[in-house]
PDB file of N, CA, C and O in Angstrom:
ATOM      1  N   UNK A   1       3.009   0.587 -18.216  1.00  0.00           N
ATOM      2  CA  UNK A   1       2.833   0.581 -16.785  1.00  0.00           C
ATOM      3  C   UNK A   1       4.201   0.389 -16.137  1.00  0.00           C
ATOM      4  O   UNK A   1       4.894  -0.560 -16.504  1.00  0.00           O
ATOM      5  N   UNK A   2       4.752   1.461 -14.939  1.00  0.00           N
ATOM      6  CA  UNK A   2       5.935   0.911 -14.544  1.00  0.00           C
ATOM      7  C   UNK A   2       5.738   0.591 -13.640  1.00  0.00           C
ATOM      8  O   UNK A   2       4.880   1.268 -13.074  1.00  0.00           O
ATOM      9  N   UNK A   3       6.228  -0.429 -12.939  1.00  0.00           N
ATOM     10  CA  UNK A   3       6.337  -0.670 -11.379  1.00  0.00           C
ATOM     11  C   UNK A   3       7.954   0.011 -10.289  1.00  0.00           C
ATOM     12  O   UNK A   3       9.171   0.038 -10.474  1.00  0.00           O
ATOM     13  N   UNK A   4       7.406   0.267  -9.652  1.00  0.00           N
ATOM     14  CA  UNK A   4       7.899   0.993  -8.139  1.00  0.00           C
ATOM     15  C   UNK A   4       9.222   0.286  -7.943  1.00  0.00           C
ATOM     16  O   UNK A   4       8.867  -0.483  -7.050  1.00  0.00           O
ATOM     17  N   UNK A   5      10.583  -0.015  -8.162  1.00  0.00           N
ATOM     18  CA  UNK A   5      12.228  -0.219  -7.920  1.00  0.00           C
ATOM     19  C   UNK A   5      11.464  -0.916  -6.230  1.00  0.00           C
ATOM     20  O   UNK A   5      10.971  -2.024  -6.024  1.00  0.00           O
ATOM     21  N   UNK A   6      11.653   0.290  -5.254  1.00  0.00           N
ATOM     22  CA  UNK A   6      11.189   0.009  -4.172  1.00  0.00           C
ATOM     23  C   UNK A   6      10.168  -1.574  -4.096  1.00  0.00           C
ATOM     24  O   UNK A   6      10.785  -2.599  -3.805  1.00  0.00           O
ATOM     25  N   UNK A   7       8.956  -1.653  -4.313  1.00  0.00           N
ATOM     26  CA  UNK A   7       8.608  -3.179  -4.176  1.00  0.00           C
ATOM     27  C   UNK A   7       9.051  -4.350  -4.236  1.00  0.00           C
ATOM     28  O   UNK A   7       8.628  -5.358  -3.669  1.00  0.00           O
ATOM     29  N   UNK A   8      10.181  -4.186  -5.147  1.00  0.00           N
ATOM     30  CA  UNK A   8      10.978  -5.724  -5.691  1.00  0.00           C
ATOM     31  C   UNK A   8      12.292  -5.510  -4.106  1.00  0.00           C
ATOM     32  O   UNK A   8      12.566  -6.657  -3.752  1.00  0.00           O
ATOM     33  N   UNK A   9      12.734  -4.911  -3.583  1.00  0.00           N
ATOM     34  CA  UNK A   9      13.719  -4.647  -2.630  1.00  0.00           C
ATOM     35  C   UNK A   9      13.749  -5.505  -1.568  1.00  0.00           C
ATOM     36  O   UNK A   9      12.805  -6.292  -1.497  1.00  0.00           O
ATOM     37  N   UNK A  10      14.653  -5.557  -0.662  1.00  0.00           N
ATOM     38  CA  UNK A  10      14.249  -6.840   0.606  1.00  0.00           C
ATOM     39  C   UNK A  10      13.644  -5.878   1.515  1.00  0.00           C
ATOM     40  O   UNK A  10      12.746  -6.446   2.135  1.00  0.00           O
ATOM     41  N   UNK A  11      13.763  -4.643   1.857  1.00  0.00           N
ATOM     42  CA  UNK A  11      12.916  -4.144   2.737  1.00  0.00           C
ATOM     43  C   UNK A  11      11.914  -3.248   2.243  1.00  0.00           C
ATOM     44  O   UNK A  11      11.694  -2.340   3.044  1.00  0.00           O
ATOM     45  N   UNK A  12      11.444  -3.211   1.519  1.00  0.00           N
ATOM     46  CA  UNK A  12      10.782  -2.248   0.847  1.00  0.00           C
ATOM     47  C   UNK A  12      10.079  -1.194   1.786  1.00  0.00           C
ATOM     48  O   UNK A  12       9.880  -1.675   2.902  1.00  0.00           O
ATOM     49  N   UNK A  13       9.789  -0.322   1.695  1.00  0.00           N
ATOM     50  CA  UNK A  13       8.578   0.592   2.585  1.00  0.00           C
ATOM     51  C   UNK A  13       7.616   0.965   1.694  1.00  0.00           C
ATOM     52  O   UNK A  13       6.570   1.445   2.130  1.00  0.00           O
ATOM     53  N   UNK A  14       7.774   0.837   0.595  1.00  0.00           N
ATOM     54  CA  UNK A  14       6.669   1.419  -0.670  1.00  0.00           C
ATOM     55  C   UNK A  14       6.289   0.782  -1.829  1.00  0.00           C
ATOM     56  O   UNK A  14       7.112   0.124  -2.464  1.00  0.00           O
ATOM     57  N   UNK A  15       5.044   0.905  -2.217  1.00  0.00           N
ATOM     58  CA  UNK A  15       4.955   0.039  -3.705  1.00  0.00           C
ATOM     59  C   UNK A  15       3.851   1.445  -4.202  1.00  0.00           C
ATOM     60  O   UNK A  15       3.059   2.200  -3.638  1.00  0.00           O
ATOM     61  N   UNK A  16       4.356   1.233  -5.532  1.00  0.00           N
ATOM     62  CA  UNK A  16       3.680   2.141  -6.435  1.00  0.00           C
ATOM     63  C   UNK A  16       2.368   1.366  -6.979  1.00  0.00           C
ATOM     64  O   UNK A  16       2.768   0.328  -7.507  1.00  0.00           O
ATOM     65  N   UNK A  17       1.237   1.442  -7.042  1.00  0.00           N
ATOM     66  CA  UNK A  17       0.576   0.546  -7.509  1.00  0.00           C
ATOM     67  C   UNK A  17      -0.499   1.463  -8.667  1.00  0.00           C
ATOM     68  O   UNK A  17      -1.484   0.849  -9.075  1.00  0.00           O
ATOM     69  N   UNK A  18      -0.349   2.438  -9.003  1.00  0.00           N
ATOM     70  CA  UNK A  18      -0.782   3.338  -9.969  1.00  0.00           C
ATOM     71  C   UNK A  18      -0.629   2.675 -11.415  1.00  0.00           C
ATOM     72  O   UNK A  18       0.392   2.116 -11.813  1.00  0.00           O
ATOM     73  N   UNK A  19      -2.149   2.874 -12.335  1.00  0.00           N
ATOM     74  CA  UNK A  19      -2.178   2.387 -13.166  1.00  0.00           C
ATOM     75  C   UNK A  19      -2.836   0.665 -13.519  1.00  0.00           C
ATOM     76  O   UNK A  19      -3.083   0.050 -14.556  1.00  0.00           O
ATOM     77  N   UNK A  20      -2.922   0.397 -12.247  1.00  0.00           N
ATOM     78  CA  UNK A  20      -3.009  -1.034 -12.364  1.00  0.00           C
ATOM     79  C   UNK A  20      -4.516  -1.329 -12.023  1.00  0.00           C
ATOM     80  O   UNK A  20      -4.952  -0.449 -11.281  1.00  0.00           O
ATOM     81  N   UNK A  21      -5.401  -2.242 -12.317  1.00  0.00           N
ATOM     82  CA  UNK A  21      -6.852  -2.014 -11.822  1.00  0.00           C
ATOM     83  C   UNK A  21      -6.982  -2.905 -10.525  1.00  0.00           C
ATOM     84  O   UNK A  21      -6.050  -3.502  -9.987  1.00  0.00           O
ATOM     85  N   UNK A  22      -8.150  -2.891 -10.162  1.00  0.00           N
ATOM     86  CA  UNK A  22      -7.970  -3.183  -8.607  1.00  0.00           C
ATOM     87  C   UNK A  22      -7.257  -4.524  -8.118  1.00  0.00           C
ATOM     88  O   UNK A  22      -6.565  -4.621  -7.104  1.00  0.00           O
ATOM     89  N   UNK A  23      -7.608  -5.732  -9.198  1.00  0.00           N
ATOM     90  CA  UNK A  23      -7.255  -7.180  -8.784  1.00  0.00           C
ATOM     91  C   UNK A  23      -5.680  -6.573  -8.427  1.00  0.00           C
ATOM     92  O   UNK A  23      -5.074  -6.463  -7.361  1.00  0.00           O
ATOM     93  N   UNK A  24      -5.288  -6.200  -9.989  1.00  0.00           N
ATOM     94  CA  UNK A  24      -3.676  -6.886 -10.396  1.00  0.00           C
ATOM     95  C   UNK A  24      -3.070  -5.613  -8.568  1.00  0.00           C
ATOM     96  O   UNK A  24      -2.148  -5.840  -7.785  1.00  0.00           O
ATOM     97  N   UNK A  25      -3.985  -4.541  -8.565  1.00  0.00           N
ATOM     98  CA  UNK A  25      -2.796  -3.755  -7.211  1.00  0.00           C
ATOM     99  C   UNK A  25      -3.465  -4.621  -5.865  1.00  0.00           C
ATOM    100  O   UNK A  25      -2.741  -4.357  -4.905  1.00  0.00           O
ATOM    101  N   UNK A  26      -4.416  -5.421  -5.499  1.00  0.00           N
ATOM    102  CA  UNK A  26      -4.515  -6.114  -4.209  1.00  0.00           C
ATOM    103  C   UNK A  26      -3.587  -7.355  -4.589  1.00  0.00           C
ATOM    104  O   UNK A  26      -2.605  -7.642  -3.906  1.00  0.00           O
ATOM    105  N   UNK A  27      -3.819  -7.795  -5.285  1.00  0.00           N
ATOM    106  CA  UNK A  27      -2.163  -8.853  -5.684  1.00  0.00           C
ATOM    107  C   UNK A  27      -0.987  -8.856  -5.358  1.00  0.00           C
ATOM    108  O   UNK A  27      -0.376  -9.696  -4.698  1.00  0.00           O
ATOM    109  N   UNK A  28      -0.501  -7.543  -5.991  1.00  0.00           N
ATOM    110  CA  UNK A  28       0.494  -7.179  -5.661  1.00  0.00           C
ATOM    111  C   UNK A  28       0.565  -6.511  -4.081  1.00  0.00           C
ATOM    112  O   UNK A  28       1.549  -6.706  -3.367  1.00  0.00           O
ATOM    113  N   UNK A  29      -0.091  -6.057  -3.830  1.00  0.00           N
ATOM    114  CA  UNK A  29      -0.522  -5.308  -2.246  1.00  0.00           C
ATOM    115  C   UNK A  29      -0.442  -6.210  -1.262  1.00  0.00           C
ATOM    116  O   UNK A  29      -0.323  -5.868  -0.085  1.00  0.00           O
ATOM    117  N   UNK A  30      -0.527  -8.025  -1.829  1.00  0.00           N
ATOM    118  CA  UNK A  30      -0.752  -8.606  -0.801  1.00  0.00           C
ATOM    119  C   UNK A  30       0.690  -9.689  -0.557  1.00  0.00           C
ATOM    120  O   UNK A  30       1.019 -10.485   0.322  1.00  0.00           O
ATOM    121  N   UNK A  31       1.280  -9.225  -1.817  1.00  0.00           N
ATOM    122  CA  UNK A  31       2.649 -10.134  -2.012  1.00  0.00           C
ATOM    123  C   UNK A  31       3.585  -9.106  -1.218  1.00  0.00           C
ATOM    124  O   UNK A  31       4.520  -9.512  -0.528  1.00  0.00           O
ATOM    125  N   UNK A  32       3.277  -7.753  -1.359  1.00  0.00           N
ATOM    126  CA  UNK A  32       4.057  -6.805  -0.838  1.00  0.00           C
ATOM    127  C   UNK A  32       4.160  -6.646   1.229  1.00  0.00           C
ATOM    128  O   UNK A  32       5.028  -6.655   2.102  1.00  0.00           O
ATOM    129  N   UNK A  33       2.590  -6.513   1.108  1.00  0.00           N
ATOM    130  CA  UNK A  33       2.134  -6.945   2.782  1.00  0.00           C
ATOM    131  C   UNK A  33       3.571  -7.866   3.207  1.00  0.00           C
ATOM    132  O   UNK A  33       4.634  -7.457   3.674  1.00  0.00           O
ATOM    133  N   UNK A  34       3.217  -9.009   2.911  1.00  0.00           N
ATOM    134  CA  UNK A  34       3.577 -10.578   3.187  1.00  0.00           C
ATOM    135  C   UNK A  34       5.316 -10.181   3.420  1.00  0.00           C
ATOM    136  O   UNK A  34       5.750 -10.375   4.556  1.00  0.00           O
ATOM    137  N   UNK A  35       6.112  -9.733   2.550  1.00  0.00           N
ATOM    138  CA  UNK A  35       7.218  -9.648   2.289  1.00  0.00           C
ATOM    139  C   UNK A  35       7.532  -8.267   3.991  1.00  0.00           C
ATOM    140  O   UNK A  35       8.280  -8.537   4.930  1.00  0.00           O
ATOM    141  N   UNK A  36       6.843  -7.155   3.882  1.00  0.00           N
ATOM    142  CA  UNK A  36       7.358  -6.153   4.565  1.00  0.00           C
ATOM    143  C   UNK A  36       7.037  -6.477   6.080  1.00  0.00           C
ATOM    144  O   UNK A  36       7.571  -5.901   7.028  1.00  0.00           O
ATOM    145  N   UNK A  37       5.901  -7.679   6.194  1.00  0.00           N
ATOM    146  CA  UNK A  37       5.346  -7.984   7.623  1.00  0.00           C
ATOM    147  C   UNK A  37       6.879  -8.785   8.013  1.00  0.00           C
ATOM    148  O   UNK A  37       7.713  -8.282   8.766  1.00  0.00           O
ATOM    149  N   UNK A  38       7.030 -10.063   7.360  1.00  0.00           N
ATOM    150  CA  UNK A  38       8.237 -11.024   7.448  1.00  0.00           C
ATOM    151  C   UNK A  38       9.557 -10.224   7.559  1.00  0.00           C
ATOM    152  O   UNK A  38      10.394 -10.963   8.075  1.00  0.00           O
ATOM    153  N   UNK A  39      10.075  -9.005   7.280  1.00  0.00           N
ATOM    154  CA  UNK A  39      11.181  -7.916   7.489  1.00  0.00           C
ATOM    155  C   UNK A  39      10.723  -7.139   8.781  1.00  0.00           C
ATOM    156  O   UNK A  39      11.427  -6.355   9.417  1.00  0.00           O
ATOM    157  N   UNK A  40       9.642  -7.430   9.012  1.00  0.00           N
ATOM    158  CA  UNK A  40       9.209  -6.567  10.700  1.00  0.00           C
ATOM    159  C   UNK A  40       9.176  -5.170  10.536  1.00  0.00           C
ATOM    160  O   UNK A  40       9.555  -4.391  11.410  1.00  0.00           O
ATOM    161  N   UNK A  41       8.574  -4.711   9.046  1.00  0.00           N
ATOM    162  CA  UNK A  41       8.760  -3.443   9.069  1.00  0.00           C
ATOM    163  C   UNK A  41       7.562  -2.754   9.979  1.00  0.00           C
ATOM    164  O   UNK A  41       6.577  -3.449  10.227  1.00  0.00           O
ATOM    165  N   UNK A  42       7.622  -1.556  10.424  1.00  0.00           N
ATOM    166  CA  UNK A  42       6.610  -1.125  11.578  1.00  0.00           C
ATOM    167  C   UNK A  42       5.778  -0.188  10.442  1.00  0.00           C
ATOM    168  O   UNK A  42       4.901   0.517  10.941  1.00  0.00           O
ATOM    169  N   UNK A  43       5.912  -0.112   9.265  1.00  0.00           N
ATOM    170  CA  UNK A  43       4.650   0.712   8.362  1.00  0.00           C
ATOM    171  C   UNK A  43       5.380   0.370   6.511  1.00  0.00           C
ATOM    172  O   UNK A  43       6.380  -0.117   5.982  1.00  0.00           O
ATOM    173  N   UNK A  44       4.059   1.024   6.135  1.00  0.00           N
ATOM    174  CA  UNK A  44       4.387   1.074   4.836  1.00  0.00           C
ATOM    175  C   UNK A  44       3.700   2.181   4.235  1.00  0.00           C
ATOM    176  O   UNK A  44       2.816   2.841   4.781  1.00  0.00           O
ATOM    177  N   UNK A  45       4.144   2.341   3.114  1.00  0.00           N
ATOM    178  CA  UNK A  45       3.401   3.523   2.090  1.00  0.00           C
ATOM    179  C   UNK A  45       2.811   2.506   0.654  1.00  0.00           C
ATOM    180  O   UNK A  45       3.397   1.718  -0.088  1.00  0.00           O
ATOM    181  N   UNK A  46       1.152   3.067   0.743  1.00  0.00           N
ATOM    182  CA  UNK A  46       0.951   2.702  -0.759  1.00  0.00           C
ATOM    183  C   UNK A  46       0.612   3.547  -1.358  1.00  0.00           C
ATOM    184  O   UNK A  46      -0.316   4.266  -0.988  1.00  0.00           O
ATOM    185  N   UNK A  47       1.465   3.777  -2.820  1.00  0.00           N
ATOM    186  CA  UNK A  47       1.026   5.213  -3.371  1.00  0.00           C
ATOM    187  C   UNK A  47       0.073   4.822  -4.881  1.00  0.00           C
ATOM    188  O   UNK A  47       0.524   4.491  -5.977  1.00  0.00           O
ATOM    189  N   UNK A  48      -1.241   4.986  -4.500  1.00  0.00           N
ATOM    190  CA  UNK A  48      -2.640   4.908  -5.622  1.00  0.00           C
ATOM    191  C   UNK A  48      -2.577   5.735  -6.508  1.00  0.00           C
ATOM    192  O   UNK A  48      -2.611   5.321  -7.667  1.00  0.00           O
ATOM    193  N   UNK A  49      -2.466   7.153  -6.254  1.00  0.00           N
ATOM    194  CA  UNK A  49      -3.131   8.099  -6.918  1.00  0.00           C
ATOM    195  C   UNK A  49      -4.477   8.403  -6.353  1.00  0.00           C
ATOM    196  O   UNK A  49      -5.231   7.679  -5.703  1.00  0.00           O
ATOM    197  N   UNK A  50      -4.651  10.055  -6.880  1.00  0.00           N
ATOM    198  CA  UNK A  50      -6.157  10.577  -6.672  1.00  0.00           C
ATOM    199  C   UNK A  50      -6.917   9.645  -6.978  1.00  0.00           C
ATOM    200  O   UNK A  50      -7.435   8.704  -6.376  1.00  0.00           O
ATOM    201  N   UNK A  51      -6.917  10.165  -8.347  1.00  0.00           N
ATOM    202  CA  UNK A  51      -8.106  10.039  -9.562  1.00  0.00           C
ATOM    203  C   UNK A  51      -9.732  10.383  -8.663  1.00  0.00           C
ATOM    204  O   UNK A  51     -10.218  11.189  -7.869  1.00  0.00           O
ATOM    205  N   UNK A  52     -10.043   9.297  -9.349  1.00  0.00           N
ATOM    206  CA  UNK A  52     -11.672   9.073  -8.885  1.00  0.00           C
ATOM    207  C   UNK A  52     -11.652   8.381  -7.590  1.00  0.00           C
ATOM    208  O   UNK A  52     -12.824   8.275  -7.228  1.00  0.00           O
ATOM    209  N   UNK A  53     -10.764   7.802  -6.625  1.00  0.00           N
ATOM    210  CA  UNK A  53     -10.588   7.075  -5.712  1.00  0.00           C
ATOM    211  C   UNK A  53     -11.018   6.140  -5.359  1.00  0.00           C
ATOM    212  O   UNK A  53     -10.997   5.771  -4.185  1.00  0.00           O
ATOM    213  N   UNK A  54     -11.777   5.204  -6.802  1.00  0.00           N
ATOM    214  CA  UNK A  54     -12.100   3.956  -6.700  1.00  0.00           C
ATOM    215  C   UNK A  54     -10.803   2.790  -6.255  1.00  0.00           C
ATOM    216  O   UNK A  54     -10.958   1.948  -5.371  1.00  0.00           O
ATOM    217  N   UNK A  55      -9.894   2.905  -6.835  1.00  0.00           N
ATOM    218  CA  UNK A  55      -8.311   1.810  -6.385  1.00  0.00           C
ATOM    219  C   UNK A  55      -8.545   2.350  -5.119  1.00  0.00           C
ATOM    220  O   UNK A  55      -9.436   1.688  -4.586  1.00  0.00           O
ATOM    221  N   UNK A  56      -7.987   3.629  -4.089  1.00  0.00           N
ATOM    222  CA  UNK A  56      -7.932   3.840  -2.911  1.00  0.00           C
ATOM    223  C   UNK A  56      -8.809   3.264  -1.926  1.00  0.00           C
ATOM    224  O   UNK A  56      -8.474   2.710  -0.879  1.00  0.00           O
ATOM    225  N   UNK A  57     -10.226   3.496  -2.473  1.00  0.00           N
ATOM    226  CA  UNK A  57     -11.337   2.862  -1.451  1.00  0.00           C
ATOM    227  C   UNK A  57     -10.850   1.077  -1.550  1.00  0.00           C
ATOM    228  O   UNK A  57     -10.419   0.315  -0.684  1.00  0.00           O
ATOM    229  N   UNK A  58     -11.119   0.900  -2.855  1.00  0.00           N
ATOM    230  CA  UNK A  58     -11.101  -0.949  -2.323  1.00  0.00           C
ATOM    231  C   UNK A  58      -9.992  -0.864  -1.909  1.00  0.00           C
ATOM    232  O   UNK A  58     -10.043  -1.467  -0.837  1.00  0.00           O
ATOM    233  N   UNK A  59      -8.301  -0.258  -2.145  1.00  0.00           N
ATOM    234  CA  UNK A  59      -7.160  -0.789  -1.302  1.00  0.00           C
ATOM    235  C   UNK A  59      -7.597  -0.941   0.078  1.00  0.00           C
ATOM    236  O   UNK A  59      -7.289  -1.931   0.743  1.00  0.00           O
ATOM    237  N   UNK A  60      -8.393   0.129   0.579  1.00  0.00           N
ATOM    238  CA  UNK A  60      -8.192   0.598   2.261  1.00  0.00           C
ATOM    239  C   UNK A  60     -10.086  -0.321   2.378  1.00  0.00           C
ATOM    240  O   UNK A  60     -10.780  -0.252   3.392  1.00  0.00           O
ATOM    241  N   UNK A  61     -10.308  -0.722   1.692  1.00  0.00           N
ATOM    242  CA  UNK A  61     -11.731  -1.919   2.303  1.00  0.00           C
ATOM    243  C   UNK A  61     -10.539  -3.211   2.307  1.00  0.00           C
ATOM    244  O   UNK A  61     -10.606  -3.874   3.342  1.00  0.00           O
ATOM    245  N   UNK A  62      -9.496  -3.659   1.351  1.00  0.00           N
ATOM    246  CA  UNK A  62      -9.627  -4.931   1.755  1.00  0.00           C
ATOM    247  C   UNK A  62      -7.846  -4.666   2.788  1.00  0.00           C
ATOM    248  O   UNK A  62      -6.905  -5.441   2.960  1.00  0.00           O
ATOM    249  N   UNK A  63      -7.990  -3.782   3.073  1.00  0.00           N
ATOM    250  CA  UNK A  63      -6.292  -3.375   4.531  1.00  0.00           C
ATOM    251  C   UNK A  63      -7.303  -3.399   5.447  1.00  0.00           C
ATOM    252  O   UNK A  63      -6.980  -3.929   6.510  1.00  0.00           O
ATOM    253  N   UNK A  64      -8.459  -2.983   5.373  1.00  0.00           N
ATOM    254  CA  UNK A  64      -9.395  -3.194   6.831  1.00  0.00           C
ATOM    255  C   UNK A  64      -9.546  -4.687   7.049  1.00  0.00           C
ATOM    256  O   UNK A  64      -9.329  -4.516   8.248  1.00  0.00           O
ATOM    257  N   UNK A  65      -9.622  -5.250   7.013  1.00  0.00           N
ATOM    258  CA  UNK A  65      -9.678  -6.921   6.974  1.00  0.00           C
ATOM    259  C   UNK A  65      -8.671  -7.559   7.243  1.00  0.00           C
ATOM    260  O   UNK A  65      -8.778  -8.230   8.269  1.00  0.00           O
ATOM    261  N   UNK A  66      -7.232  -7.651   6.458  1.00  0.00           N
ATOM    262  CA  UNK A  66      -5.742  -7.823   6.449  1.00  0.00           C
ATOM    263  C   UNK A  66      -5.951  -7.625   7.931  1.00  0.00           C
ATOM    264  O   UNK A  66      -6.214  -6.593   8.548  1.00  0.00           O
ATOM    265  N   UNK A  67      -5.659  -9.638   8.619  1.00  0.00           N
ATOM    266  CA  UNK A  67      -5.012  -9.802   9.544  1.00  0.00           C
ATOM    267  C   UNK A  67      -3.294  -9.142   9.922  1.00  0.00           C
ATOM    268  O   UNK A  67      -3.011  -9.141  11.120  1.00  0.00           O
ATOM    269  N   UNK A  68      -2.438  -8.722   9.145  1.00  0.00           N
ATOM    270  CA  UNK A  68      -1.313  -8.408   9.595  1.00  0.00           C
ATOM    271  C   UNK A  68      -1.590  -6.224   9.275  1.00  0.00           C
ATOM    272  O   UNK A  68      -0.764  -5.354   8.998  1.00  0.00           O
ATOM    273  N   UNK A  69      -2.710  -6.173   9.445  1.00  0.00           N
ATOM    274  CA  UNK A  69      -2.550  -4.721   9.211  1.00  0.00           C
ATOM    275  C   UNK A  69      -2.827  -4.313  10.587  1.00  0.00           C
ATOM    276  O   UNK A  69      -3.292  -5.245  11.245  1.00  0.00           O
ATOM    277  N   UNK A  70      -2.703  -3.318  11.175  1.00  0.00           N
ATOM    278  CA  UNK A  70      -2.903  -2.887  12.782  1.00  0.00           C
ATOM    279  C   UNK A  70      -3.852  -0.857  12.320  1.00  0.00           C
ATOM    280  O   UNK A  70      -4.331  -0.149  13.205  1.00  0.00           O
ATOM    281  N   UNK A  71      -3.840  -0.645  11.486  1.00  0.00           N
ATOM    282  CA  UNK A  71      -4.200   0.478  10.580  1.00  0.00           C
ATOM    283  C   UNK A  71      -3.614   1.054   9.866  1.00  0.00           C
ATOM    284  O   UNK A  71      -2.393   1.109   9.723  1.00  0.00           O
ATOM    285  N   UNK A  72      -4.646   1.692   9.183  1.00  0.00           N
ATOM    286  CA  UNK A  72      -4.289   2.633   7.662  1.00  0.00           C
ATOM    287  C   UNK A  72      -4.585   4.226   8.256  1.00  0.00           C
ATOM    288  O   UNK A  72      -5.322   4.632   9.154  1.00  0.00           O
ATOM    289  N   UNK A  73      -3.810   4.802   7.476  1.00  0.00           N
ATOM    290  CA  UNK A  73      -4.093   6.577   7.625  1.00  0.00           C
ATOM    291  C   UNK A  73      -3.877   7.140   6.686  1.00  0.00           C
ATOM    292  O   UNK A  73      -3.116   6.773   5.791  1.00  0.00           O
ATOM    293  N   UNK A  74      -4.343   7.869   6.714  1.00  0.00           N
ATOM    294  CA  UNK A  74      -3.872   9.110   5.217  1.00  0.00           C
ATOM    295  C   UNK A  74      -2.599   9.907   5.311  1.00  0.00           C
ATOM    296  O   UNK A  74      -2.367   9.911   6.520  1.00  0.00           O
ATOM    297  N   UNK A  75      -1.764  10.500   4.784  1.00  0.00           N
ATOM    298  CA  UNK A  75      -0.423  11.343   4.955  1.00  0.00           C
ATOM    299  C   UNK A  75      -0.822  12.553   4.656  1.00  0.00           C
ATOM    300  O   UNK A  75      -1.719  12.680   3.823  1.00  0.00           O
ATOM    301  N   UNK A  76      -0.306  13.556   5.202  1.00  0.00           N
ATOM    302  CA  UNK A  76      -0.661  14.971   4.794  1.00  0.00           C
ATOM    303  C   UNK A  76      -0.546  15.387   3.553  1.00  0.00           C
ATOM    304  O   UNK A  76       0.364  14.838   2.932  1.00  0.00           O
ATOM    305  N   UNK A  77      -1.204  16.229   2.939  1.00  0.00           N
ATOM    306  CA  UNK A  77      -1.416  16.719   1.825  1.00  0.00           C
ATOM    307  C   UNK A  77       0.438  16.733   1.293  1.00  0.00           C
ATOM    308  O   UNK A  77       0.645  16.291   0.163  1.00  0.00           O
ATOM    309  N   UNK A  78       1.488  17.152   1.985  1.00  0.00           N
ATOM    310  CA  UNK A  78       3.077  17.366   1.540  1.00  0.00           C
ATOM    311  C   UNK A  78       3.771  16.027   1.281  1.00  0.00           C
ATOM    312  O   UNK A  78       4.769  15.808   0.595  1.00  0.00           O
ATOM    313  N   UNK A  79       3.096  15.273   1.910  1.00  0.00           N
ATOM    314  CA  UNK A  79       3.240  13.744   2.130  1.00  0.00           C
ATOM    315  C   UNK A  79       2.659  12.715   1.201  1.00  0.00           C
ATOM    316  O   UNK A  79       2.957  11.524   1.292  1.00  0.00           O
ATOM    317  N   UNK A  80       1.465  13.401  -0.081  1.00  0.00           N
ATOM    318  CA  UNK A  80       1.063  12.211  -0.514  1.00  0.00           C
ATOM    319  C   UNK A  80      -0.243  12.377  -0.600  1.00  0.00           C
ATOM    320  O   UNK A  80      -0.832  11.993  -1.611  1.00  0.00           O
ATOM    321  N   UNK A  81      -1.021  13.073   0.612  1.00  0.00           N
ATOM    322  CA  UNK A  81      -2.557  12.776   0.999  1.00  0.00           C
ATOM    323  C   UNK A  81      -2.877  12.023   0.446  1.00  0.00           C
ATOM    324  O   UNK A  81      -2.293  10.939   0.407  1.00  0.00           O
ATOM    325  N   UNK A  82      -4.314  12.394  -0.439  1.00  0.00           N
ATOM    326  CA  UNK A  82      -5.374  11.260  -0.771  1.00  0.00           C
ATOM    327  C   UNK A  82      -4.505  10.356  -1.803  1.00  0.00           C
ATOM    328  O   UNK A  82      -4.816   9.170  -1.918  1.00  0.00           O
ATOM    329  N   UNK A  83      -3.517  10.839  -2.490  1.00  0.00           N
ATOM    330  CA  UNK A  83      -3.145   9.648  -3.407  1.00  0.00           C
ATOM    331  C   UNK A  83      -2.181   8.547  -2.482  1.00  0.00           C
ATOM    332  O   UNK A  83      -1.684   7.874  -3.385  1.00  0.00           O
ATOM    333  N   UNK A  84      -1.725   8.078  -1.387  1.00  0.00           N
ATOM    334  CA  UNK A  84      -1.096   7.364  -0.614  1.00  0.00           C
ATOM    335  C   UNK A  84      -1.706   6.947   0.453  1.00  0.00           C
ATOM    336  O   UNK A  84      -2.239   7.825   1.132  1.00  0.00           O
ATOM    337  N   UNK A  85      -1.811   5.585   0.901  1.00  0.00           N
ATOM    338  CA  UNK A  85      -2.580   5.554   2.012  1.00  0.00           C
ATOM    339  C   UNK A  85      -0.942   4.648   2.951  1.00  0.00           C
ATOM    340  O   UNK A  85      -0.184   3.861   2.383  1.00  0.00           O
ATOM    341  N   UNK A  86      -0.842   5.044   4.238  1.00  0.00           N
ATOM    342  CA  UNK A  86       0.252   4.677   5.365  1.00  0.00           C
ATOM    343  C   UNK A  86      -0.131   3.495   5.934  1.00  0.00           C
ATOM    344  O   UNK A  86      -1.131   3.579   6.647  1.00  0.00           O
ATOM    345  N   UNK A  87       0.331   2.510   5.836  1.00  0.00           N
ATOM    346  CA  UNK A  87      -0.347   1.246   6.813  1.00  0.00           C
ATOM    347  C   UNK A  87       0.675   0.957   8.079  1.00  0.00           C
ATOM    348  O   UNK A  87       1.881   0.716   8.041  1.00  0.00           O
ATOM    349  N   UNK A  88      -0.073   1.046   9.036  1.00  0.00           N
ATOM    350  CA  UNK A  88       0.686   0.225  10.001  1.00  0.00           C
ATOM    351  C   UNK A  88       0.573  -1.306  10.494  1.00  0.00           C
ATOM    352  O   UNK A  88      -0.366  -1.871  11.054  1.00  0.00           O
ATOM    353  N   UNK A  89       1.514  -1.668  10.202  1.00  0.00           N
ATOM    354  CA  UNK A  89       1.573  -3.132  10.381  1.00  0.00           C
ATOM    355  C   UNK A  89       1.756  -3.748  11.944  1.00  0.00           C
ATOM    356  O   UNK A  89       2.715  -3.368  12.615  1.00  0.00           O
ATOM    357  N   UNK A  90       0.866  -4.640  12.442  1.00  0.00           N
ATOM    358  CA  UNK A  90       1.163  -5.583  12.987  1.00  0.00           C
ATOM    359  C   UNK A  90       2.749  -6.303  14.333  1.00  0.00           C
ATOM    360  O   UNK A  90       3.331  -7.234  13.774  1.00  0.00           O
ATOM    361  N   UNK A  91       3.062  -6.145  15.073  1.00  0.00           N
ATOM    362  CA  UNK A  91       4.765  -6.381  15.489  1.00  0.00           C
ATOM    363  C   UNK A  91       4.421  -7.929  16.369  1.00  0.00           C
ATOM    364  O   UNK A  91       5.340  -8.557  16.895  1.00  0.00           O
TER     365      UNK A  91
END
């Protein structure tokens, strides 16, 4: 399993969370949140993967909830589509 260079960074905009099952990527999803809200970043990218879009759905059920999320969107198909979901954070 590799993890994403980008996540460990002080500003990150992206975490790779592919490969990982749902706990260990809302874990990390939520250490990542925490870090990019506190840098005031105005969005982020999480990149899931297709697959079966079980990781995608629970990412984007528990970003619906996430007090520091303001919304999620999908990126265009050139961008990522269904395997990335865009969050906008909170200012």
């Amino acid at each position: 399993m590799s993890t994403n260079v980008t996540e460990n960074s002080a500003a990150a905009t992206e975490i790779n969370v592919i490969g990982r099952n749902v706990e260990e990527a809302i874990d990390a999803l939520e250490k990542f949140l925490d870090l990019a809200f506190l840098e005031g970043l105005p969005r982020v990218r999480i990149v899931h993967g297709s697959g079966m879009g079980i990781l995608r759905q629970a990412l984007r059920k528990y970003l619906a909830k996430h007090p520091q999320v303001a919304g999620v969107t999908q990126p265009a198909q050139n961008e990522g589509g269904a395997g990335v979901t865009v969050v906008e954070l909170r200012q």
